[in-house]
N, C-alpha and C positions, 0 to 999 in steps of 0.2 A: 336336242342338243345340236348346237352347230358344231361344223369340221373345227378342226383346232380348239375349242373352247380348253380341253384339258391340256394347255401346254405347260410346260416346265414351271414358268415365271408364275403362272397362276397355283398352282400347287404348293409351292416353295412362300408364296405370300399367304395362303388359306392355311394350311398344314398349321404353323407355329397359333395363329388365333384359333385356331379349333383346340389345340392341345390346351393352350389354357383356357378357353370356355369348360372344357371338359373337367380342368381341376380348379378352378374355384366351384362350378356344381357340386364336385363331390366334396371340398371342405365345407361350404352353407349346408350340406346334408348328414357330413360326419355328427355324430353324439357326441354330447358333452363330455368333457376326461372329468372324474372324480378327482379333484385333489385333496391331500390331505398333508396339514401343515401341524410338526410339533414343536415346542420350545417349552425350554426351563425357564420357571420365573423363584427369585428367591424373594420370600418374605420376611427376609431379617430384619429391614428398615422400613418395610409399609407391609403390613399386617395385614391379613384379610377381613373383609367387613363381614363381623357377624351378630347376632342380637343383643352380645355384651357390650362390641365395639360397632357405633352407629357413623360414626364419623373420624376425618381422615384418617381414611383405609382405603384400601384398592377392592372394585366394585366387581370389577373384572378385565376383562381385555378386547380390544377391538380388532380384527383382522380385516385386511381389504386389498382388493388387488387393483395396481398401480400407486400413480407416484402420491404424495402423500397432500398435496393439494388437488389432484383428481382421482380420489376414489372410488371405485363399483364395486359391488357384490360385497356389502362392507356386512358384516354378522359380528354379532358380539358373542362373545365367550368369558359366562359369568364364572368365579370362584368354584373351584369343587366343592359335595355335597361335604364333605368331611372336614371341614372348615375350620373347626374347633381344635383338628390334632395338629401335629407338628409338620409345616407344610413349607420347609425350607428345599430348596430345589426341585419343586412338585413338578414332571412331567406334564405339560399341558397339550391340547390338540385342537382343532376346528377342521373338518371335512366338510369341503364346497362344490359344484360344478363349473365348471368354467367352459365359455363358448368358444373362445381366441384361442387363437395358437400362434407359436412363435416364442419371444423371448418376453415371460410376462414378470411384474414387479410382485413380489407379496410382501406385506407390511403387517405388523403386530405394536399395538400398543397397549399399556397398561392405563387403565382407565382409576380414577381415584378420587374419592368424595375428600367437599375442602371440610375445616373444621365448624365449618357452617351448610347443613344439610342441601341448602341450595346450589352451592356452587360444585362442579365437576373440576379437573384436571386433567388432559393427557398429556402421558410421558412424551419423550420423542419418539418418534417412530424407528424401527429396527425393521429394516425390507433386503429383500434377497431376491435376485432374478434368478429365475429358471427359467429353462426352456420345453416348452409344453407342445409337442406334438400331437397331430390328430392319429385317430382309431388306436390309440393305444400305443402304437410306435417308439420304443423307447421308452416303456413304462421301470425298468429296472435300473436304467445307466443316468436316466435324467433326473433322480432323485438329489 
């Protein structure tokens, strides 16, 4: 190392790009957060589809994160097993991982066969931003 190399103006420019070298590292290294998303859906006016009722009915529900013309990590969530009883304001859920963090979109839709077995339907979309932080940070206040 030459005399002067570590002056002032050199550390004060290096310092701030090493900090954030050093935390984008460890976000592309943090683990995935577990989310787990629930919602009530009522079947007073679309019934759920079962071996009696073959057509329009609701088939299940689609969850996905972000806006509702660019979805990822999109999973379906079919009807409960219990189909048959009385399933007006049924507690429903879907548990995913997700890589992002920050302020992310989740969307829920109800998925629904037309009266001809070929055609599908979905509802509009019902989304809620959360904010999802890495390593767990905020696991109880960000819900």
């Amino acid at each position: 190392m030459r005399p002067g190399w570590w002056r002032r103006n050199r550390v004060l420019l290096t310092l701030p790009i090493l900090v954030l070298l050093l935390v984008f590292a460890m976000l592309k290294l943090s683990p995935p957060r577990t989310i787990i998303l629930n919602w009530d859906y009522d079947y007073a006016h679309n019934p759920p589809c079962s071996p009696r009722l073959a057509d329009n009915c609701v088939t299940g529900f689609r969850v996905f994160v972000g806006a509702p013309d660019n979805r990822s990590q999109q999973l379906f969530v079919a009807n409960p097993v219990d189909a048959g009883r009385e399933l007006r304001n049924l507690r429903l859920g879907a548990t995913f991982k997700v890589r992002r963090f920050g302020s992310l979109q989740f969307c829920v839709l109800a998925v629904k066969k037309g009266l001809s077995t070929s055609t599908t339907v979905e509802s509009a979309p019902i989304c809620m931003k959360r904010l999802v932080l890495p390593f767990g940070i905020g696991s109880n206040w960000a819900q």
